[in-house]
N, C-alpha and C positions, 0 to 999 in steps of 0.2 A: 540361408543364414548359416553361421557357424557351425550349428547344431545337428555333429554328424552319430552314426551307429557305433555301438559296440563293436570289435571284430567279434566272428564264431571261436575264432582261437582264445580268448579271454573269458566267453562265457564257458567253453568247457576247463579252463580252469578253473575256475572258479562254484565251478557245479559242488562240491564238496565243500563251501565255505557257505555257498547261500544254505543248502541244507542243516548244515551247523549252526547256523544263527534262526533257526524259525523258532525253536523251542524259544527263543530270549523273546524273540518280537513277540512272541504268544503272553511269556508271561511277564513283559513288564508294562500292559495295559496299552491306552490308546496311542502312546509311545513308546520309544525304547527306554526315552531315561523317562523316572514318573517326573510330572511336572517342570519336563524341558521339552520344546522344542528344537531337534539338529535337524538343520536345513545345510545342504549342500549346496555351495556354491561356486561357480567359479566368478573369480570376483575381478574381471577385468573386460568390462563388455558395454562400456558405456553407450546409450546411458541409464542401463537397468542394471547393473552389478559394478561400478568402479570405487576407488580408494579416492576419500577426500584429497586435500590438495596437503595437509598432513603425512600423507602416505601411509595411514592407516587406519583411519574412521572407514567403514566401508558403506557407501549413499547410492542412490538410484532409486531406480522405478522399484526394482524388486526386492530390495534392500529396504522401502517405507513400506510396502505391501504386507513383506514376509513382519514388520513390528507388528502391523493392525493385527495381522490374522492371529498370531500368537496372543496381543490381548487380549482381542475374542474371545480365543479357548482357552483364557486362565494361565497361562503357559511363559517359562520364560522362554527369549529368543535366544540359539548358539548357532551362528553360522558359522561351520566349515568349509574353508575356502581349497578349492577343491581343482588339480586340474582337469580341463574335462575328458580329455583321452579317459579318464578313470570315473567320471562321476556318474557314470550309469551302475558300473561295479560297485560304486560305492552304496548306494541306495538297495542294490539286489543281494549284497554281505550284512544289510543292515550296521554301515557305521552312521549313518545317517536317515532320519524318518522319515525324508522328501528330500528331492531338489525343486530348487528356485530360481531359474538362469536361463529366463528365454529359450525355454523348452520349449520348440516345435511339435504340435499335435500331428504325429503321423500314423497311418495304417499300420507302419510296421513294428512302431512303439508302441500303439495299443495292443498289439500280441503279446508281447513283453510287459509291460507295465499296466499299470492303474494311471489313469491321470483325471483329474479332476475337472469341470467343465473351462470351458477357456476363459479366459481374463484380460485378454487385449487382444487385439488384430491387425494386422496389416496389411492394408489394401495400397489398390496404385495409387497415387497422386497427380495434378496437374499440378506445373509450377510455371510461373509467368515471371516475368520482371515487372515488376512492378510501375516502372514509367514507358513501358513498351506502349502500350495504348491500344492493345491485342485485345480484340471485345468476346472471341472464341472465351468459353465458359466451361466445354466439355469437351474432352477429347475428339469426339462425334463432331465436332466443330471444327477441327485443325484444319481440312482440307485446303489448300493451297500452303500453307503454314512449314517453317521448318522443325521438326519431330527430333529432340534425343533424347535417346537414351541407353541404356548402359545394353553389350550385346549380351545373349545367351543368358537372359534373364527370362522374371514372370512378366518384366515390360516390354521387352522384347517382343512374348509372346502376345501379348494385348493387341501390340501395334500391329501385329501381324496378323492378326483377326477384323482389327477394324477394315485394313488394307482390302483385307480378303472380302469383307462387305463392301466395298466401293470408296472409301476417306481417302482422298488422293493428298496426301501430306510428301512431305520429302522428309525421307529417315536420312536419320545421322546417329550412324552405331559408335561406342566408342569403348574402348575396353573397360574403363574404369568411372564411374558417377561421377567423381570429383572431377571427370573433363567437361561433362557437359554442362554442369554449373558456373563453369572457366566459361565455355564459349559461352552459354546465356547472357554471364555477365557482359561480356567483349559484343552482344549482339550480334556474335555469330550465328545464332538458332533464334528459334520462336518461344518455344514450349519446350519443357521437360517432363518426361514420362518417369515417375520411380516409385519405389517404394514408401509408404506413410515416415515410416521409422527410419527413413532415409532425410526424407526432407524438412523434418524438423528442425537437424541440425545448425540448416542454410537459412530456414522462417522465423526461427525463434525470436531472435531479436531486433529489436524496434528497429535499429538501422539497418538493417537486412534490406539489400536490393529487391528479393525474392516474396513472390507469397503464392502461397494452396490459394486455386480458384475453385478446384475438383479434387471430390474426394471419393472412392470408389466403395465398392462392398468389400470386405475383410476375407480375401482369400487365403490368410495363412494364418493362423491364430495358436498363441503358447498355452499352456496349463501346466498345473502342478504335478510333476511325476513322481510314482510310488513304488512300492515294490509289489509286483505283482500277487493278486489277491488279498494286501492291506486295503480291506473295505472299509472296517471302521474309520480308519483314519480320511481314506478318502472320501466319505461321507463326514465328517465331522469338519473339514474345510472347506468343500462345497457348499455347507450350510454358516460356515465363516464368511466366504465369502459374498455369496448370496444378501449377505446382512450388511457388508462393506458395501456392495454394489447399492443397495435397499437406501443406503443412510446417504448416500454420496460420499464416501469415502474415498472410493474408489475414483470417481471421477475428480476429486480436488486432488487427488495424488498424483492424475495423469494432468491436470492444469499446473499445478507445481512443476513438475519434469519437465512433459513434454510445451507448457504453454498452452494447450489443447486438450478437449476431448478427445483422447483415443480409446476410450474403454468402452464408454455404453454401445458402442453398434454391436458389439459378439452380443448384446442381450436382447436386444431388437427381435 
């Protein structure tokens, strides 16, 4: 995903700004401002962060999310729209009490931050054409089949595990996704291998050529990030959450969006 590291040259700037701001985050309660929630965002990542067709309502996945959880806790919502080269910095200066922007849960951000349990996933997908007449249902199925998908990816690596277990398919690597949905469409390929949050885009609607026949387990999944050692807070949207997820909240927001359930598997 987009979703890259701080440099070390920015965090040791910034060492004497985060220390400055912990007496505030201490004493202005469960947030910075009382009775706001600032959410960091960068607001250009559809379809969880982009600007209505106004060019200034800001809508998505994480844009209805980041309303509910604010209702939750009493809270009004201020997104800061944020670029991201900066929005790690921004969250560890406390100008902001979280981000909300398709934050990637990694090893090396939980050293770094707080993040809250996950909230969606994406797993690989199968994608058929729809009048193809391709009765294969699961990747495990492709064998004699023609196989794309994008190179130097997690589907990449799939394909090349299945291979490596015996799935004699014929790969077709191509730089960029939007080729292999070219040739699917053109009946050039069989099957597309990509990401969930990828092929939405191509299923969503009704006249779509395209549709998920497979939907894999959630190998990469976002959450809320904090600034390192804000417990409260990250506890007090975990249990926001929890109660979105609880009520189906959560999953009418990802039917809204994405057209689908993509939430409840991170809870499974």
């Amino acid at each position: 995903m987009k979703r890259l590291l701080c440099t070390a040259l920015t965090a040791l700037v910034l060492v004497g700004a985060v220390s400055a701001s912990a007496a505030q985050q201490r004493s202005s309660g469960l947030t910075l401002t009382p009775g706001v929630l600032n959410i960091g965002m960068e607001i250009g990542y559809p379809p969880f962060e982009y600007l209505d067709t106004d060019g200034k309502t800001p809508i998505g996945f994480d844009v209805q999310m980041a309303k509910a959880l604010a209702a939750k806790l009493g809270l009004t919502l201020n997104l800061i729209d944020t670029a991201w080269d900066g929005i790690f910095a921004g969250v560890d200066t406390s100008r902001y009490d979280c981000i909300i922007s398709a934050v990637t849960i990694t090893e090396e951000r939980l050293q770094r931050h707080n993040f809250t349990k996950p909230y969606i996933g994406n797993a690989q997908v199968m994608v058929l054409r729809k009048d193809s007449g391709i009765t294969a249902r699961t990747p495990q199925e492709t064998s004699g089949l023609g196989v794309s998908y994008q190179a130097e990816t997690t589907s990449d690596i799939f394909m090349a595990n299945l291979a490596a277990q015996g799935v004699n398919f014929t790969p077709y690597e191509y730089d960029k996704v939007l080729n292999c949905f070219d040739e699917l469409k053109l009946g050039r390929v069989d099957v597309i291998i990509c990401d969930s949050l990828v092929a939405f885009d191509y299923t969503r609607a009704e006249d779509s050529p395209f549709e998920v026949v497979w939907e894999g387990t959630a190998d990469e999944t976002f959450g809320i990030c904090l600034k390192k050692g804000n417990d409260a807070l990250t506890a007090a949207l975990d249990k926001a959450l929890d109660e979105l997820f609880a009520d189906g909240t959560m999953r009418n927001i990802s039917i809204e969006v994405f057209g689908r359930d993509m939430v409840s598997s991170v809870r499974n």
